[in-house]
N, C-alpha and C positions, 0 to 999 in steps of 0.2 A: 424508263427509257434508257436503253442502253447507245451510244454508238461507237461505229467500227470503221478501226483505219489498218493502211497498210503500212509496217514497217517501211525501214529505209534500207539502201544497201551504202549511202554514205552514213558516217559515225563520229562523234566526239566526245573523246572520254579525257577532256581537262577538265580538275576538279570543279565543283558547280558549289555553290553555299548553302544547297538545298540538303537539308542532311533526314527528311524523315523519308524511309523508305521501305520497303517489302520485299517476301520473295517471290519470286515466277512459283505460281500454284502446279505444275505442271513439269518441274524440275526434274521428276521422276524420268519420264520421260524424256525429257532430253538429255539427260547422260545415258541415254541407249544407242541414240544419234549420236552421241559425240564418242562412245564404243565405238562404232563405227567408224567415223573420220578419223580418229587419231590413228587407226590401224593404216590410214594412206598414208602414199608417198607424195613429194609435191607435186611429179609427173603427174599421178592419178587423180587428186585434187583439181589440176587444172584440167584434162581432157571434162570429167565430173560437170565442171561449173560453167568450161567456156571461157577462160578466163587467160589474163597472161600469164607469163612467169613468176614473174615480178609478187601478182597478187595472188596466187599459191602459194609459193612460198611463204608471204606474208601471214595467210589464213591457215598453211598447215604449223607457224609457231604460235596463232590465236590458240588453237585446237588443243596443242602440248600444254599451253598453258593454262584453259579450262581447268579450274578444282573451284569446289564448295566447301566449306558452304562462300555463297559469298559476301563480302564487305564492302563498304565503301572505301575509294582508293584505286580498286584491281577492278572493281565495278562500279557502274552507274545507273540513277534511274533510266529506264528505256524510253521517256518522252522525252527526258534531256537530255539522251544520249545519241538516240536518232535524227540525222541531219538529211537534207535533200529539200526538193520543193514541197511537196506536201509539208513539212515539219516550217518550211520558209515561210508557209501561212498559219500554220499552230502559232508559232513564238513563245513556244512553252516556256522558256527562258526567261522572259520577262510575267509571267505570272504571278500572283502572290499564293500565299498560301492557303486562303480561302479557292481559289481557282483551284490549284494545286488538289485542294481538299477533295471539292465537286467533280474534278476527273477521274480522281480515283475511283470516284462512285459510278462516273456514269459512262465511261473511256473503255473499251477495249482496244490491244492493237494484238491485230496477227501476226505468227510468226512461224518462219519453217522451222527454226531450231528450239522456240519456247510456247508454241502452238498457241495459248492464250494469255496477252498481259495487261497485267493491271498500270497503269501510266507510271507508278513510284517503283515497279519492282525493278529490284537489280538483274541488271545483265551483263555481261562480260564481250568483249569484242566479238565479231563473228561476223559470217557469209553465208548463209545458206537459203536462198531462195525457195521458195515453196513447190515451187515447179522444178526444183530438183530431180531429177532421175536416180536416187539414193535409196539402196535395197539395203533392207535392215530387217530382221527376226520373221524372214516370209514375205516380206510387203515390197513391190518394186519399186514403189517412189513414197512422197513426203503423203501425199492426200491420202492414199491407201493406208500408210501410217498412223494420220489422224484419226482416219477416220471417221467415228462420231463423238470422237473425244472433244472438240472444238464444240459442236452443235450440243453436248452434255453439259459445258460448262454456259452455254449461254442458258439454257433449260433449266440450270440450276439457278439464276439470277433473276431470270425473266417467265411472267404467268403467261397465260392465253388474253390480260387484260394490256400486258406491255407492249411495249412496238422494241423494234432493232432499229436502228438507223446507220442503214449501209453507206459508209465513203470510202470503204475499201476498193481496192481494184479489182478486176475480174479475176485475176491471179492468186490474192490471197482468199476473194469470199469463195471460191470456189472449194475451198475448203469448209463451208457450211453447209450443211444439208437441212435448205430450205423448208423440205416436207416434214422432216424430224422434229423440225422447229415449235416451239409452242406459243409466239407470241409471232405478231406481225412484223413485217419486215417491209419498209419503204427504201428504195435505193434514191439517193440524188446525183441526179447530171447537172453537169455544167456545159453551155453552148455559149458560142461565141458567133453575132452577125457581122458578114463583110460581104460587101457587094449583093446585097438581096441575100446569100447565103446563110444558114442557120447549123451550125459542125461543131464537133466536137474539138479543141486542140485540146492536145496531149497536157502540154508543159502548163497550159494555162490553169486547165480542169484540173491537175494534180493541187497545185499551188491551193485554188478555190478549194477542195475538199480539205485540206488542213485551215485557210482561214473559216469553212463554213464550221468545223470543230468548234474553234475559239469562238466562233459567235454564241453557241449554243453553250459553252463551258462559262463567258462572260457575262452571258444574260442569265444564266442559269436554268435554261429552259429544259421544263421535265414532260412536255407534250406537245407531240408532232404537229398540230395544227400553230403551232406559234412558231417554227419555223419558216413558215410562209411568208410571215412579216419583214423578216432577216433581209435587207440588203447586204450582200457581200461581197467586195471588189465590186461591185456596181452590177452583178448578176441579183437579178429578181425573179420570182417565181411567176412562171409561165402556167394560167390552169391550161389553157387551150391545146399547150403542148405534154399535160402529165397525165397520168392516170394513177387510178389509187395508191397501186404501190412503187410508180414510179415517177418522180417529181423532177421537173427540168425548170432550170434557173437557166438564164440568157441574160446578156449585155449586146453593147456593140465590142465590137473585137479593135482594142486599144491600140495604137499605131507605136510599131517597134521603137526605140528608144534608142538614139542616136549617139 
């Protein structure tokens, strides 16, 4: 059983005491992307990403300063390196090494600029969103790029007997091509109830798909149906509301924090 999350576009790369690590399998290709970007300017970086001044600039001296191979120090692993809400429920930081160990094996996170990573590999600052609009060797954006190179490396890990376990967002799994696929895939939602209502929120659902990671990474859970058992944040598996391959987990929706 593999599962799958989405990077972050916040980052922390103060040194960590976690020192075993690996490289982005997939390196190759991203120093074709990063051909690419270092030949921008910070103007064109920002019109590119959407972004201010400020954070161009910022991402095209990331860009300059990309080289391999790389070390710990100028990089970090990508579960400890990535920060946001989703990573706010991972808490990869406080894991042991045993934890540490078990993601490696059963973790992937997507990425526009390292396409598929292993939780310990190093990476180096960056910005590039999957949904990028970023033409490189023929291809007009990131997905056309991957293409089936994402769904190759899950093929290569997982039989027709495995399942995927999707907590990516629609942005980065859309980078998977489902039918290529050779092993089953379950997506899980998070809903939250207020007032009779049953919705998706955003910040909440992000947060749950990294704590529902750590559940699965602490328990060490290696099949899908033990999932179900999983309280998380206080979301429980709903059957009435899921269907085979797509599972919704509900609470009541927790009253803002004052």
């Amino acid at each position: 059983m593999i599962t799958l999350l989405s990077p972050s576009k916040g980052q922390n790369f103060d040194p960590s005491e976690v020192t075993a690590h690996s490289q982005p399998q997939l390196l190759s290709q991203s120093k074709k992307l990063m051909v690419a970007l270092k030949k921008m300017s910070p103007s064109e970086i920002q019109s590119l990403m959407s972004v201010s001044e400020r954070l161009a600039e910022l991402n095209y001296e990331r860009f300059r300063q990309f080289s391999t191979p790389f070390k710990l120090g100028a990089a970090k692993q990508a579960v400890l390196a990535f920060q946001g809400d989703v990573y706010s429920g991972l808490k990869a930081e406080d894991m042991d090494y045993d934890d540490l160990e078990f993601a490696q094996n059963h973790l992937r996170i997507l990425s526009g600029l390292y396409g598929y990573l292993n939780p310990l590999d190093l990476i180096m600052p960056y910005r590039l969103e999957m949904k990028t609009q970023l033409a490189v060797n023929g291809h007009e954006n990131l997905y056309q790029f991957w293409g089936d190179i994402i769904t190759d490396c899950l093929n290569t890990e997982c039989s027709d007997k495995d399942t995927v376990i999707n907590l990516a967002s629609n942005e980065y799994f859309k980078a998977v091509k489902p039918k290529k696929l050779n092993s089953k895939i379950i997506t899980i939602n998070f809903k939250d109830t207020k007032d009779g209502k049953t919705r998706v929120v955003a910040i909440y659902a992000k947060i749950a798909r990294g704590a529902m990671a750590r559940a699965i990474i602490k328990n060490r859970i290696n099949q899908p149906e033990d999932i179900k058992q999983l309280v998380v944040d206080d979301y429980r598996f709903q059957k009435d509301l899921s269907t085979d391959d797509a599972w919704v987990f509900i609470r009541k929706q927790p009253k803002p924090k004052t």
